[in-house]
N, C-alpha and C positions, 0 to 999 in steps of 0.2 A: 701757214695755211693761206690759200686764196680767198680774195673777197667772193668769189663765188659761191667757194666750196662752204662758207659760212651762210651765203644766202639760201645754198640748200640743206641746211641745218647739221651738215657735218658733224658728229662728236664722237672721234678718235676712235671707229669702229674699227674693228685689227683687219675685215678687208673689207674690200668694194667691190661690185659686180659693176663691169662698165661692159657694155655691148654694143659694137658696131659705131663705135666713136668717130669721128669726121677726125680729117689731120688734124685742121686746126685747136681740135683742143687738147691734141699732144700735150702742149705745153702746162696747161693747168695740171694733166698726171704726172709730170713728171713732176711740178712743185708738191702733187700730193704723197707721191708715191713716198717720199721721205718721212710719211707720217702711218703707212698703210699701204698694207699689201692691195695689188690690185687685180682681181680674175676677169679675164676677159672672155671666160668660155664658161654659158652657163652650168655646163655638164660638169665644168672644175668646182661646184660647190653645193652643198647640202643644203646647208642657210644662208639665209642673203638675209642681212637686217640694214644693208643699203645698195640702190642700184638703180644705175643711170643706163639707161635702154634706148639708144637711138634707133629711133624707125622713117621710113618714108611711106610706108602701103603699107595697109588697110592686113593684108594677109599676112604681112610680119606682125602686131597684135593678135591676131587670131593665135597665129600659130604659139606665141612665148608668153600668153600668160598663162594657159593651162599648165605648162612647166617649170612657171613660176610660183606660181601659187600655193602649191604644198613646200615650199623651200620656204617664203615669207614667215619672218620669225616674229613674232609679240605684234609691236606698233613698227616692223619695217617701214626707210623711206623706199618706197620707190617711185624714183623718175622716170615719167615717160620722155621722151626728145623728140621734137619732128619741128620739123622746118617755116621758119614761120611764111605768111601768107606774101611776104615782101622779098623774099630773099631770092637775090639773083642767080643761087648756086645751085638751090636743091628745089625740088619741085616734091608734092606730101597729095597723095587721094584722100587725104580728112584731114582734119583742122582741129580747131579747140573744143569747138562744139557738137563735132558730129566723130563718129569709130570708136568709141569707149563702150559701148554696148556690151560687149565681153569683159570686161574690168568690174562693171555693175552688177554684170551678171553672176560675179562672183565673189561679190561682197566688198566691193571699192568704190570708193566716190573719191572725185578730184577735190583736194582743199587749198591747194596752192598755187600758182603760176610764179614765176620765174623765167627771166630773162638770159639765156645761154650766153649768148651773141648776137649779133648783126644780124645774121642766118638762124641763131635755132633758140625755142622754147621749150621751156619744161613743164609740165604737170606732176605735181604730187600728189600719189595716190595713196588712200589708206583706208585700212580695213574699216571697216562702221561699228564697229564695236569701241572701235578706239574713239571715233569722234563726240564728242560732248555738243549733247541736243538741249 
């Protein structure tokens, strides 16, 4: 397993929903893939109890959490990905602080950040039931 996929709390779930992945992190699925199946269309799956969601606009949010959201199993992770505010490759219409309004709205709050790459950040998102207040 990758240092990554340990930073975002990876445990040996039988698959992963990865959506709209950049090339560059080919590399990390394919060290994962040896441990886990990987779906990369969310229509290929009923539950997601983990899943890495590359976005750059505002409208791609809108549009995949309402279709996410009844699939979201127990304490599913899901990551969001978008491009950080520095990165030479990808350009993002919301940031860490602003576009999640529809995630809240639906019973998520962010509890984590993580470091993708050069280019891109992650947000974990989790249901508020799970979180300890």
């Amino acid at each position: 397993m990758t240092e990554l996929f340990k930073k975002l709390n990876y445990k040996n779930q039988e698959t992963i929903l990865v959506v709209n992945p950049p090339e560059s992190f080919e590399v990390e699925l394919d060290v994962i893939s040896e441990r886990t199946g990987i779906i990369r269309n969310l229509n290929q799956t009923g539950a997601i109890e983990f899943a890495l969601i590359f976005l750059t606009k505002q409208a791609e949010i809108d549009t995949i959490i309402p279709e996410i959201m009844p699939k979201l199993r127990g304490d599913a992770l899901l990551w969001m990905c978008y491009p950080k505010g520095t990165s030479k490759k990808y350009t993002c219409d919301f940031n860490r602080d602003t576009g999640w309004d529809i995630l809240r709205n639906s019973g998520l709050e962010s509890v984590r950040m993580v470091a993708i790459d050069s280019d891109w950040s992650a947000l974990r998102f989790r249901k508020t039931e799970y979180i300890k207040k």
